[in-house]
C-alpha positions in Angstrom: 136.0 134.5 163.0 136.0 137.9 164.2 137.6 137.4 167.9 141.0 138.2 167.4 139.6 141.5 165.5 136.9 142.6 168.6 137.9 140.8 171.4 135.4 138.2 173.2 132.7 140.3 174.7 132.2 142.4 171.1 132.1 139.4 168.8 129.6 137.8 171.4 127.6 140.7 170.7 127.6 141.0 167.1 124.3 141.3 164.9 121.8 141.8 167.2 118.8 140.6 164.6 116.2 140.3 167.1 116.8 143.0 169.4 116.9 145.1 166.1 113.4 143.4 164.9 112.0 143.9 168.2 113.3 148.0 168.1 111.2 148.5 165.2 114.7 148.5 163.1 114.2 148.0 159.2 116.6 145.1 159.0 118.0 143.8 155.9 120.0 141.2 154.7 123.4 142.0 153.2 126.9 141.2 152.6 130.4 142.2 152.3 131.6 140.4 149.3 134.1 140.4 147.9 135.5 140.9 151.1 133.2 138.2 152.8 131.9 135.0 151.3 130.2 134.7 148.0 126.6 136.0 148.2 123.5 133.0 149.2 120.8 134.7 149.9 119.0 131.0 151.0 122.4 130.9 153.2 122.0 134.2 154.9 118.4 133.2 155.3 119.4 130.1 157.1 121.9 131.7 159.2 119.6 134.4 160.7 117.8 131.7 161.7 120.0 129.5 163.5 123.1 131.7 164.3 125.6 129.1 163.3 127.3 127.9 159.9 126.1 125.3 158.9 126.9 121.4 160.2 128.5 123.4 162.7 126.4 123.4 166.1 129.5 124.6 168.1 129.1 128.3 165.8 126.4 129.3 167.5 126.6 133.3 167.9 124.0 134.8 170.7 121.4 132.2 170.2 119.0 134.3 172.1 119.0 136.9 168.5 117.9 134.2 166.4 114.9 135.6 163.8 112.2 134.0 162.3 112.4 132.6 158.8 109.6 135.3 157.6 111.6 137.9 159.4 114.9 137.1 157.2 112.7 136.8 154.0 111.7 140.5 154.5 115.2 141.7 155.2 116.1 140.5 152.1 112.8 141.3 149.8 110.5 144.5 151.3 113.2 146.0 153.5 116.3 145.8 150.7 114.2 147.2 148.4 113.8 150.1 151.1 117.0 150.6 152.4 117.5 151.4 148.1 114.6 153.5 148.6 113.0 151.7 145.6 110.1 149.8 147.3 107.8 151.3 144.9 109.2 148.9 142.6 110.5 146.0 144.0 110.4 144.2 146.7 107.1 142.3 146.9 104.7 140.4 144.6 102.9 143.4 143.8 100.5 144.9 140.8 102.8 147.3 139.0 105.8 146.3 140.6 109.2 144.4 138.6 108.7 140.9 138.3 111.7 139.7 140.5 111.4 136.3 141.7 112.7 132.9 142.4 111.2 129.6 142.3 112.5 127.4 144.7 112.1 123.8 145.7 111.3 123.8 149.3 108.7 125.9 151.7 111.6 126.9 153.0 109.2 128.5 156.2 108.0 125.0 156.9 111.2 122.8 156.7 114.1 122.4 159.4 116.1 126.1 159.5 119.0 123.3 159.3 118.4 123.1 155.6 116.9 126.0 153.9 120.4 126.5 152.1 120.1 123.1 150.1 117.1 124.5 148.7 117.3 124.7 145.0 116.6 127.3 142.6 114.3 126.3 140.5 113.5 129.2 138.0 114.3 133.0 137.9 112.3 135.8 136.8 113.9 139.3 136.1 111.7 141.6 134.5 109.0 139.8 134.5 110.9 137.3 132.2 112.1 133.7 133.2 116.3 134.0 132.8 116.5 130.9 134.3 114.6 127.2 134.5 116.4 124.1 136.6 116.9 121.5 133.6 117.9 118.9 136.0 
């Protein structure tokens, strides 16, 4: 998507995850929207972990950066609540801290990295109060 903008040997080279990891970098997982696509958390997940959209084998970008589903949960949980220098609040399941959470339907650390984005949401917690249960 980005080769016309950097040229083949940049947009080879883009997101470095692992190399990053392995640095000692405090990765996390963000996005551009609305500029980018919608925000999927389980999606970025995924994608850390395979380097490719989805269904789309031929996507692969710089297989050899490819992170570890635990890795990407803590980009997006301990380390996001870091980079917002609010860790003290959020960002684990923690005494004291805001109950921030999602239930999900899947071990999402256990299944094929293929599929962790059709996991679904099952309930959400905000506050320490469910906003949100799966009537389905």
């Amino acid at each position: 998507m980005s080769l016309p903008y950097l040229g083949e040997d940049r947009a080879e080279a883009q997101y470095p995850m692992k190399s990053f990891f392995d640095a000692g970098v405090v990765v996390t997982q963000a996005c551009d929207y609305p500029v980018t696509t919608v925000p999927t958390p389980l999606l970025a997940i995924q994608t850390g972990v395979i380097r490719q959209l989805p269904n789309q084998p031929e996507t692969v970008l710089w297989a050899n950066e490819r992170v570890t589903v635990e890795q990407m949960i803590e980009a997006a949980t301990l380390n996001g609540a870091y980079e917002l220098k609010c860790e003290d609040k959020f960002g684990s399941i923690t005494v004291g801290k805001q109950a921030d959470i999602v239930v999900i339907d899947s071990d999402i650390t256990a299944c094929n990295p293929e599929h962790i984005a059709e996991s679904k949401v099952l309930r959400t917690m905000i506050g320490g109060e469910w906003v949100y249960s799966c009537t389905e």
